[in-house]
TORVEX-558055 format. One record per residue: residue in one letter; x, y, z of N, C-alpha, C in turn. Coordinates in steps of 0.1 Angstrom, whole numbers, padded with zeros to 4 digits, always signed. Atoms other than C-alpha are relative to their C-alpha. Example, Ala and Ser with C-alpha at 12.3 -4.5 7.8 and 13.67 -1.06 7.14 Angstrom:
a+0009-0012+0000+0123-0045+0078+0009+0012+0000/s-0009-0011+0000+0137-0011+0071-0008+0011+0008/
This chain:
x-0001+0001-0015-0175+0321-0304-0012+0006+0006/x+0008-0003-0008-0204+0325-0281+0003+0006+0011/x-0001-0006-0006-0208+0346-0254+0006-0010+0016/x-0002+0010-0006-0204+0315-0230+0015-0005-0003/x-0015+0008+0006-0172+0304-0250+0006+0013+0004/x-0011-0019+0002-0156+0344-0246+0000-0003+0019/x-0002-0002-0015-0167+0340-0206+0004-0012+0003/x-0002+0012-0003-0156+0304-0203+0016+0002+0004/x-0013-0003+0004-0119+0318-0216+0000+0005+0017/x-0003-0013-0008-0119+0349-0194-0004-0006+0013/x+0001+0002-0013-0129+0333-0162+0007-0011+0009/x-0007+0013-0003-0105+0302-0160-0005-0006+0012/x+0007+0011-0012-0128+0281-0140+0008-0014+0003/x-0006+0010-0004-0102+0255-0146-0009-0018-0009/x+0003+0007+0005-0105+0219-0157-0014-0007+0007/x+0013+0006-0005-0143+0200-0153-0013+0015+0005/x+0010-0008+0001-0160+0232-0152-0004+0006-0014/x+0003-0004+0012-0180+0247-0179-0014+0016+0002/x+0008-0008-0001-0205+0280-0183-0010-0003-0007/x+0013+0005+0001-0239+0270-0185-0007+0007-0012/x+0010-0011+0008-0261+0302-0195+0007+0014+0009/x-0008-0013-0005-0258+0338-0189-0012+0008+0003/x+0014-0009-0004-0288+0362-0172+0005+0016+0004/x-0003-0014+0005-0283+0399-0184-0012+0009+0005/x+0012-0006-0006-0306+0424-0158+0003+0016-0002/x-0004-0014+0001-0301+0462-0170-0008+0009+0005/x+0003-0012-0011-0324+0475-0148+0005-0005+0009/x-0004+0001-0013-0310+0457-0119+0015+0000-0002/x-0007+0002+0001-0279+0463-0135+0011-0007+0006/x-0008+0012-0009-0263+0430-0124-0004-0011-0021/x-0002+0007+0005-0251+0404-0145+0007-0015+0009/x+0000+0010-0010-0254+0368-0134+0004-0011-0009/x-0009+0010+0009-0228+0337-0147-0004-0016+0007/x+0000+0013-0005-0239+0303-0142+0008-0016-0004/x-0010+0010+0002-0217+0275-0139-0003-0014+0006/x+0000+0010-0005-0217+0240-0138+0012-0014+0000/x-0013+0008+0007-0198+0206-0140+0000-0007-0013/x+0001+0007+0010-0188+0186-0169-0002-0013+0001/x+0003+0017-0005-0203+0149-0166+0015-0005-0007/x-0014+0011+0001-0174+0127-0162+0010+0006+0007/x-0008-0005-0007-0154+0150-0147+0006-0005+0013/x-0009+0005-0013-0127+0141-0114+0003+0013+0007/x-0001-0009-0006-0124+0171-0088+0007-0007+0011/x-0014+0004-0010-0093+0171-0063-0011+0001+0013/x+0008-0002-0012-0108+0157-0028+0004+0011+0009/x-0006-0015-0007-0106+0187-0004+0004-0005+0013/x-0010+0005-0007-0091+0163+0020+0010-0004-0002/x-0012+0005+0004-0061+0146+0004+0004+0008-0014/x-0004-0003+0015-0062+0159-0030+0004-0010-0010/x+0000+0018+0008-0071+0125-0049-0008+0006-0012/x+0013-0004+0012-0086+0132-0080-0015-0014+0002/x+0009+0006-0005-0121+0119-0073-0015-0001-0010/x+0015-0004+0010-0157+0112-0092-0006+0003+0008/x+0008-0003-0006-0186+0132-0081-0011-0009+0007/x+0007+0007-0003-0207+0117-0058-0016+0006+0001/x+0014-0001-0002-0237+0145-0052+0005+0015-0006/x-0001-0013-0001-0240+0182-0057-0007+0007+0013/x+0004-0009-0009-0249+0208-0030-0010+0012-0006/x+0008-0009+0004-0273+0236-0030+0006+0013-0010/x-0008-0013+0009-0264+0268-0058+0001+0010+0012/x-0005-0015-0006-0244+0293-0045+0006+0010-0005/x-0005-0013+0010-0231+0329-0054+0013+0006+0004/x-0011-0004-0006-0201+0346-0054+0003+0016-0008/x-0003-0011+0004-0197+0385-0059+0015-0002-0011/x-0016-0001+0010-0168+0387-0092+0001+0016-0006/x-0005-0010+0002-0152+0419-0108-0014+0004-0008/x+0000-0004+0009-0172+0442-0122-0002-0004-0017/x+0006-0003+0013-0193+0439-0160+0003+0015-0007/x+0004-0021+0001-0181+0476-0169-0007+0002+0009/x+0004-0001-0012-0203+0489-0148-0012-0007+0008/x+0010+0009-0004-0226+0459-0141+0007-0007+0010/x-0010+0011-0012-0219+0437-0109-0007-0007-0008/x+0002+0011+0007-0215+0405-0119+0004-0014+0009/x+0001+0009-0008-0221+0373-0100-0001-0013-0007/x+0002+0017+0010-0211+0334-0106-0011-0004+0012/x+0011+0009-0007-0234+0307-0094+0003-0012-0002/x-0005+0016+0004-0225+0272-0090-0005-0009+0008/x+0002+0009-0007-0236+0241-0075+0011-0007+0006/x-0012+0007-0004-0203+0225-0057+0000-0013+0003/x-0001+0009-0001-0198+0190-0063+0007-0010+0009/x-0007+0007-0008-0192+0163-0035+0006-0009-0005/x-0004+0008+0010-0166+0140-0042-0001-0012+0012/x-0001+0011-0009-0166+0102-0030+0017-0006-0004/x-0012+0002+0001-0129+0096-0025+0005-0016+0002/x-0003+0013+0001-0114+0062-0030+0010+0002+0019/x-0010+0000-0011-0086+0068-0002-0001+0008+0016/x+0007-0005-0012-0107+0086+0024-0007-0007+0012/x+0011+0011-0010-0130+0059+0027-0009+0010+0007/x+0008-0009-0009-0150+0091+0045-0012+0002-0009/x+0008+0001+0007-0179+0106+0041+0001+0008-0015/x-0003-0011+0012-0182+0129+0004-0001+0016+0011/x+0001-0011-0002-0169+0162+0007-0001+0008-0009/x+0000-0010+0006-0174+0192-0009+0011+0010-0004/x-0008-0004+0007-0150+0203-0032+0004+0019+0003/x-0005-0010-0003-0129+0236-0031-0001+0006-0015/x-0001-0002+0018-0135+0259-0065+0012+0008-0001/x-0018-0005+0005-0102+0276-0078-0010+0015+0003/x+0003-0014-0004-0124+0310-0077-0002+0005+0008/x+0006-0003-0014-0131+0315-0041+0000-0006+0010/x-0003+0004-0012-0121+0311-0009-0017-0009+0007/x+0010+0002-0012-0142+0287+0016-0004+0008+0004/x+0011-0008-0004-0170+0306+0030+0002+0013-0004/x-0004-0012+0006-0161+0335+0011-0014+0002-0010/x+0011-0003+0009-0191+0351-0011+0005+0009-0010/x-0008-0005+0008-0165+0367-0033+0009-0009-0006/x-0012+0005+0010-0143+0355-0063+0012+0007+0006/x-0013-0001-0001-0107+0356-0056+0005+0008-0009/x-0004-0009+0011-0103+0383-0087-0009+0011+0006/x+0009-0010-0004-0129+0405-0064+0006+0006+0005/x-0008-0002-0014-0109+0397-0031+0014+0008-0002/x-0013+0001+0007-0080+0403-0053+0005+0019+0002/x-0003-0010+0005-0091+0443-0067-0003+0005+0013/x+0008-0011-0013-0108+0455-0030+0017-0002+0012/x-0016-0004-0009-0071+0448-0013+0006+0006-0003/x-0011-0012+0007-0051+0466-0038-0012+0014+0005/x+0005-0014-0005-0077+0494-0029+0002+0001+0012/x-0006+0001-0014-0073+0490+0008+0010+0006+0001/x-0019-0004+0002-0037+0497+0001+0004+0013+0002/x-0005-0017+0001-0043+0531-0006-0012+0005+0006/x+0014-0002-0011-0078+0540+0016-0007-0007+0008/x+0009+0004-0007-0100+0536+0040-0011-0011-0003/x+0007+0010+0009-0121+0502+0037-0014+0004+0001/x+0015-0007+0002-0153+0523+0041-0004+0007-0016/x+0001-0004+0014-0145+0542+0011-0001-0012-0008/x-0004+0010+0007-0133+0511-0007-0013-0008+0001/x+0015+0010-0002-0170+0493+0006-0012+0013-0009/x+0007-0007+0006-0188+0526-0009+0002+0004-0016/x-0001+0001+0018-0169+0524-0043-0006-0013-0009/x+0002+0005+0003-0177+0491-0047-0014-0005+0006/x+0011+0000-0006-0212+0490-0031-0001-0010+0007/x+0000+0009-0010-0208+0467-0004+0002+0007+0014/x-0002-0004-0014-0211+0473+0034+0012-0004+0003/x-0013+0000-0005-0176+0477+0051-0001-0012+0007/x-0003+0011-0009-0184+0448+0074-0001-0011-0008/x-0001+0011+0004-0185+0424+0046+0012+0003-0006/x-0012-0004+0005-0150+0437+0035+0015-0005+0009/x-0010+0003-0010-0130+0435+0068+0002-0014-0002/x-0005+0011-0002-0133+0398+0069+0010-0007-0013/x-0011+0004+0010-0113+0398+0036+0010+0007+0002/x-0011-0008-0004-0088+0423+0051+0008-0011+0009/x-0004+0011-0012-0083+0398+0081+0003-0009-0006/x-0003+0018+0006-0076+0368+0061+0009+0002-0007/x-0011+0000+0002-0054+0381+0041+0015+0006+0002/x-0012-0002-0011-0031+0395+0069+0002-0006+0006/x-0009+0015-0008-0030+0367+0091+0004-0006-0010/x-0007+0006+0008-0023+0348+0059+0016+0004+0001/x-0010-0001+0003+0002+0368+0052+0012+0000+0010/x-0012-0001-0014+0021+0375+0089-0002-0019+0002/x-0003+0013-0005+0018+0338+0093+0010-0007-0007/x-0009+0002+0008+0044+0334+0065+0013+0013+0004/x-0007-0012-0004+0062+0363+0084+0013-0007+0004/x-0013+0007-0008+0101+0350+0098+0010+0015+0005/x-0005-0007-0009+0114+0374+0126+0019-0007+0006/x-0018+0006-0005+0149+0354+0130+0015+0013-0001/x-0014-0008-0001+0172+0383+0117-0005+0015+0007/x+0001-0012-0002+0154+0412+0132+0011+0007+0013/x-0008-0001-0011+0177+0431+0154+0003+0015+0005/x+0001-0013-0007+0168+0467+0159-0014+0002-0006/x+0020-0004-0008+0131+0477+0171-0003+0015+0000/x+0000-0012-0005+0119+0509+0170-0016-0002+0002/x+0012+0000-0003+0083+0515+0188-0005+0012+0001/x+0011-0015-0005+0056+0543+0193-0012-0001+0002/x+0010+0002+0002+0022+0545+0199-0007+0011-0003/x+0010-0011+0015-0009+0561+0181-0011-0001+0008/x+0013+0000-0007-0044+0573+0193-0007-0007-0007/x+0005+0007+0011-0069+0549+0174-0014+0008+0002/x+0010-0009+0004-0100+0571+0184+0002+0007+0017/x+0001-0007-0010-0109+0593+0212-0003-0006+0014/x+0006+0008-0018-0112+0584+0253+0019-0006+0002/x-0010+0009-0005-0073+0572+0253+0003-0011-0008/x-0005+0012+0012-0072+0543+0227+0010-0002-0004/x-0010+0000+0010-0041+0533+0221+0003-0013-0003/x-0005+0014+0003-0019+0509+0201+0014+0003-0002/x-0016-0002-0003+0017+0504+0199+0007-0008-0018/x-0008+0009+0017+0038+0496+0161+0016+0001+0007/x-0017-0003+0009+0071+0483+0158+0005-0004-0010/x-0005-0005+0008+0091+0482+0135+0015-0007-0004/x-0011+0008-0004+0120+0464+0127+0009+0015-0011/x-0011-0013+0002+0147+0495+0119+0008-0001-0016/x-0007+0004+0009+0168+0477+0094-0004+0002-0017/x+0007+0003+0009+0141+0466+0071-0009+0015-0008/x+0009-0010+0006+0120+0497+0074-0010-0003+0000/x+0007+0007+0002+0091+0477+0079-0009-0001+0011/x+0005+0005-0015+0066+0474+0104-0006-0015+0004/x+0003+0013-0005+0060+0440+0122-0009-0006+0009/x+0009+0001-0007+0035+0442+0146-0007+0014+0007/x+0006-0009-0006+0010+0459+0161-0010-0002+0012/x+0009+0001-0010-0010+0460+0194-0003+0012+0006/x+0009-0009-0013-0031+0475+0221+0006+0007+0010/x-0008-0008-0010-0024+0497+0244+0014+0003+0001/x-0021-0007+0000+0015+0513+0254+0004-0007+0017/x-0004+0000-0012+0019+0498+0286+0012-0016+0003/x-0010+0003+0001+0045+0469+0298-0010-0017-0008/x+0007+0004+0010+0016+0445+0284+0005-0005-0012/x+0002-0004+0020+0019+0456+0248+0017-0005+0001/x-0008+0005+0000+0057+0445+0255+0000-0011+0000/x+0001+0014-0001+0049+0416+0264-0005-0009-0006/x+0011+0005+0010+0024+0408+0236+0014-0001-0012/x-0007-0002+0010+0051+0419+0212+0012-0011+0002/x-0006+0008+0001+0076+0398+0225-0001-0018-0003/x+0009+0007+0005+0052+0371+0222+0001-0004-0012/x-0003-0004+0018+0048+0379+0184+0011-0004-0003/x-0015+0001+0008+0086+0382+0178-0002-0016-0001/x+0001+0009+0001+0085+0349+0188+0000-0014-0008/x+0011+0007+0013+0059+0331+0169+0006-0001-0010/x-0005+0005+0012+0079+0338+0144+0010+0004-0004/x-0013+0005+0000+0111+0330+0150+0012+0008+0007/x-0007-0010-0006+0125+0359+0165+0002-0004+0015/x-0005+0004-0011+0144+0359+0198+0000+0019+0010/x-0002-0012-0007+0143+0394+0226+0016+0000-0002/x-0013-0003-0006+0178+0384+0231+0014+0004-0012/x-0003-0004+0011+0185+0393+0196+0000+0016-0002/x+0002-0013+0008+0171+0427+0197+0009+0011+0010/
């Protein structure tokens, strides 16, 4: 087994992909994975999900992945447009199984820097993993709205609220809490009748009723 055949395993690129070559930099300690397609290959259109034949490729792009021991290690891929029978549109550009749209991270990166989050500050978490904090938040945000948008507020039915300083000059924000659960459900700005009115808002959205609580 080749070193390509061991990373082909280990990175489940999934069907119609394959690993090219491999570029090993030990003073820039970085390790760089290049990936391409398999001729013949059919990739699901990223409008209907037709299995589709390539029609072009796009420019190579990179995507920060876990960790070489202590080498960062980056894929690279060209993303193939597909010309869909049932679209009749123009070719689009295919969705890869390892990484979110506009994301410059593998979804096994995005995966380890949340579970860190979890337990610290995402500044530390951007200086463990050498990345600037502001290219981290937008993976914090995505996968919280994800996940509150799968949120359902229908049985909440005792609230408890308070608010917190978030830095100095007066800053505040308001959490509650749904009692039962133990759980907190939302969170906003300011403490005033506003921040009520935001939250009931929220409950809302997702599915919840005031006349419930």
């Amino acid at each position: 087994m080749t070193e390509t055949d061991l990373l082909q395993m280990a990175l489940n690129l999934g069907m119609g992909w394959k690993v090219d070559h491999v570029e090993f930099n030990p003073d820039d300690k970085e390790l760089h994975i290049f990936i391409s397609t398999v001729k013949g290959s059919k990739f699901e259109c990223a409008t209907c999900g037709n299995p589709s034949t390539v029609y072009d490729h796009g420019r190579e792009r990179k995507w920060r992945h876990l960790n070489f021991f202590q080498y960062e290690a980056y894929l690279h891929a060209k993303l193939p447009r597909t010309d869909c029978s049932k679209c009749n549109g123009s070719p689009k550009t295919i969705k890869p199984n390892w990484a979110r749209e506009r994301s410059g991270f593998s979804v096994y990166f995005e995966a380890f820097v949340i579970l860190l989050m979890k337990a610290m500050p995402v500044k530390k978490v951007a200086n463990l993993v050498d990345e600037h904090d502001t290219t981290l938040w937008p993976i914090l945000h995505h996968y919280v709205e994800e996940a509150r948008e799968r949120e359902d507020y229908s049985d909440v039915k005792h609230v408890g609220l308070d608010e917190t300083s978030r830095k100095k000059g007066h800053k505040y924000v308001s959490i509650f809490m749904d009692l039962d659960k133990r759980k907190v459900i939302s969170v906003t700005e300011g403490k005033d009748q506003h921040t009520l009115k935001d939250f009931k808002h929220d409950l809302m959205v997702h599915g919840g009723h005031p006349d419930t609580i």
